[in-house]
C-alpha positions in Angstrom: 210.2 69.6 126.7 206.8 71.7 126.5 207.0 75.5 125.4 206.6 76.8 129.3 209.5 74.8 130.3 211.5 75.6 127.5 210.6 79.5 128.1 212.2 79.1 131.7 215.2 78.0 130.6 215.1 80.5 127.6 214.9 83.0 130.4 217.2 81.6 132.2 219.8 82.3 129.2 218.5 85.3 128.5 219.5 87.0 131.7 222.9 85.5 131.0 223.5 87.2 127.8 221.9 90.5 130.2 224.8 89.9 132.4 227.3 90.0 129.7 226.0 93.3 128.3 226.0 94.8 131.3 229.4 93.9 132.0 230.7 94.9 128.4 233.0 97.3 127.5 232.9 100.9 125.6 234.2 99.8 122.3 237.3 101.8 122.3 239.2 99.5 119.9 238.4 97.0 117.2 238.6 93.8 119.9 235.8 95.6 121.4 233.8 96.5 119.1 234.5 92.2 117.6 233.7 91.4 120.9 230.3 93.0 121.4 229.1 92.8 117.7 229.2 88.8 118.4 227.7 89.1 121.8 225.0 91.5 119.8 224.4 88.7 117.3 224.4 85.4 120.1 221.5 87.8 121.9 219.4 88.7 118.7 219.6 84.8 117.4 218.4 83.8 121.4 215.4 86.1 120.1 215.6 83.8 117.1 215.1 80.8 119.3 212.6 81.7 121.4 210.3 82.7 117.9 211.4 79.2 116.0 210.4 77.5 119.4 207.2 78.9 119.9 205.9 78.6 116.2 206.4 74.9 116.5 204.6 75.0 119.9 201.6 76.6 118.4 201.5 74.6 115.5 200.9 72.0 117.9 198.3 73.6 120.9 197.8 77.5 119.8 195.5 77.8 121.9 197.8 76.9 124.7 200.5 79.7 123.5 197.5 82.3 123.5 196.9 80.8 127.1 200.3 81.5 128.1 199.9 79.8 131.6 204.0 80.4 132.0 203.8 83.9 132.0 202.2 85.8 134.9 199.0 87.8 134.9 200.1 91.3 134.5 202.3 89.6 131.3 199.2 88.2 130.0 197.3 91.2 130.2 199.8 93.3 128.2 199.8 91.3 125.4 198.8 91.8 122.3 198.6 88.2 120.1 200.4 86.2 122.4 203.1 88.9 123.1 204.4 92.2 123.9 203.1 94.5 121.1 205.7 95.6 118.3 205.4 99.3 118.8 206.7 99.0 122.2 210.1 98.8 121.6 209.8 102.7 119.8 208.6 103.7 123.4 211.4 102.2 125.0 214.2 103.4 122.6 212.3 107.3 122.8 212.6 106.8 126.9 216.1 105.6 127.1 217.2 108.5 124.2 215.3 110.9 126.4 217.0 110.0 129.9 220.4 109.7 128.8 219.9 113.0 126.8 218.8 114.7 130.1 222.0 112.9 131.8 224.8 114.6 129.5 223.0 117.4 128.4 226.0 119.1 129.1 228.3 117.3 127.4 226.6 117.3 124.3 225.9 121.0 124.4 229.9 121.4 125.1 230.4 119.2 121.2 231.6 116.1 123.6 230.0 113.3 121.6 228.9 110.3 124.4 228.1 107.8 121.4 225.4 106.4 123.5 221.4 106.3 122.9 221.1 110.1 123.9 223.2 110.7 121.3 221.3 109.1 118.2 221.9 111.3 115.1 219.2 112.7 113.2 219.5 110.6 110.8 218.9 108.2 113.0 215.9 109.3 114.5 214.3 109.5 110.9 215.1 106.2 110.1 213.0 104.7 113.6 210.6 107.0 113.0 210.0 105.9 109.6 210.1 102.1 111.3 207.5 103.4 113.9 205.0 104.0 111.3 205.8 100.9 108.9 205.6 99.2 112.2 201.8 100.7 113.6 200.5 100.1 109.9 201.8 96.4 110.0 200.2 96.1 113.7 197.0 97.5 112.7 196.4 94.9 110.1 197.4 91.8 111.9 194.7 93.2 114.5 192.2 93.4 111.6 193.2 90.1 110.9 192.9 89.0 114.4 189.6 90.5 114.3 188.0 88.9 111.2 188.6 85.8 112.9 187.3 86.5 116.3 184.1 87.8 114.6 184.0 84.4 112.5 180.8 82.2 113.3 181.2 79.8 116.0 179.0 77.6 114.7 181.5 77.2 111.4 184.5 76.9 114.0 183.0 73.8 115.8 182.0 72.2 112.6 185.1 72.6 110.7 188.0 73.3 113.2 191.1 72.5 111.4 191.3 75.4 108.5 189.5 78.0 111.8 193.1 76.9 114.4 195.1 77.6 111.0 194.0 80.5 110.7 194.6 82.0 114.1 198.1 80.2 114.0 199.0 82.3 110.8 197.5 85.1 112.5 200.2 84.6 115.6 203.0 84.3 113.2 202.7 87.3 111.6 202.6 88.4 115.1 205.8 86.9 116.2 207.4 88.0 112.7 207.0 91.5 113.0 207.9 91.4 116.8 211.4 89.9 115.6 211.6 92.2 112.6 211.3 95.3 114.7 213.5 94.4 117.2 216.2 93.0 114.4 215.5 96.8 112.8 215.9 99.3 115.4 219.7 97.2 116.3 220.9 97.6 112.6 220.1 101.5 112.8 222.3 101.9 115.9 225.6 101.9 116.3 227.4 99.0 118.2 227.1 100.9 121.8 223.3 102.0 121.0 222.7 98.8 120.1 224.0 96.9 123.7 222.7 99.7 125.5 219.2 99.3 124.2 218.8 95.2 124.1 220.0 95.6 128.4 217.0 98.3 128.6 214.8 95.0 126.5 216.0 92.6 128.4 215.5 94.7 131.8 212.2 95.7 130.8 210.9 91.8 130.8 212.5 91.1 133.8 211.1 93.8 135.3 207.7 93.2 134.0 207.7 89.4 135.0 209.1 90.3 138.5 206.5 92.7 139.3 203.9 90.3 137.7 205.4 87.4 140.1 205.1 89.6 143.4 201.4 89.9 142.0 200.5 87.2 141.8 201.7 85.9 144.9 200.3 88.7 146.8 197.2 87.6 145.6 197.5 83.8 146.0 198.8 84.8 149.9 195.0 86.8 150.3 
């Protein structure tokens, strides 16, 4: 099986596991909370797939992985190193905190606690912001990195290939590692709620992304 068919069916499973969050319960006793800790953990090692997957598949073409030819153009043109760029997921937990804040401001002004992500702590929030910037410093340097070898000569590339493509594969896996580090990161600082709540707003943001990208695409192939 090649990576792009492997990501379809990665997909596939992925909106799946976005069905079962969705459908999950508050955890109001400990079977709940059992329950969607292990659905937590079958999502985040699906994340763990899809990363083990595509390090052996650019091991093998990285070239083809940078490509990305299974992923539509709008998702290629967001990428950063062959993926969605760390620092993203601090936007998306900010925005969700944000809207459900707004949604029971009352409640939490009345002492109600909702025990969702409008509700983070602020210890919490000092915790992902201290991720945010470990997380921008980390990205900066892999771009460096990225850089150094894009600015390499290309007469040295096409004369000695092999150590040049290991480079830039090393280069995407310290990409992919931080990706799956941050994600992995921000679910250990929230609670078992925050934590489903924010890998549905994840998961809906790729399928939202790849749907949009799809109509697209075929608007343009149609013209």
């Amino acid at each position: 099986m090649n990576f792009g068919r492997f990501y379809q069916v990665w997909l596939q499973h992925l909106q799946f596991l976005l069905n079962q969050l969705a459908s999950s319960p508050k955890p109001k006793t400990d079977e709940d909370q059992n329950y969607l800790n292990q659905l937590i953990k079958r999502v985040m090692t699906h994340y763990d797939d899809y990363y083990r997957v595509k390090t052996h598949a650019a091991k093998n073409d990285v070239f083809a992985v940078y490509n990305a030819s299974w992923l539509t153009s709008l998702e290629r043109a967001l990428h950063w190193i062959a993926g969605w760029r760390p620092t993203t997921i601090f936007h998306l937990v900010y925005t969700e905190s944000s809207a459900r804040f707004e949604a029971r401001l009352l409640d939490l002004l009345r002492g109600h606690k909702t025990g969702d992500l409008g509700d983070l702590s602020p210890t919490q929030l000092a915790r992902v912001s201290e991720l945010q910037c470990e997380t921008v410093i980390k990205e900066n340097e892999i771009t460096t990195e990225l850089g150094t070898w894009q600015a390499s000569d290309i007469v040295s590339l096409l004369i000695d290939q092999e150590p040049e493509i290991e480079r830039l594969v090393k280069v995407l896996a310290k990409a992919d590692d931080l990706r799956l580090k941050t994600i992995k990161s921000v679910v250990d600082i929230l609670t078992t709620q925050q934590a489903v709540e924010f890998l549905i707003a994840a998961a809906e943001l790729q399928f939202g992304v790849h749907g949009w990208g799809l109509d697209k695409d075929q608007s343009r192939d149609n013209n």
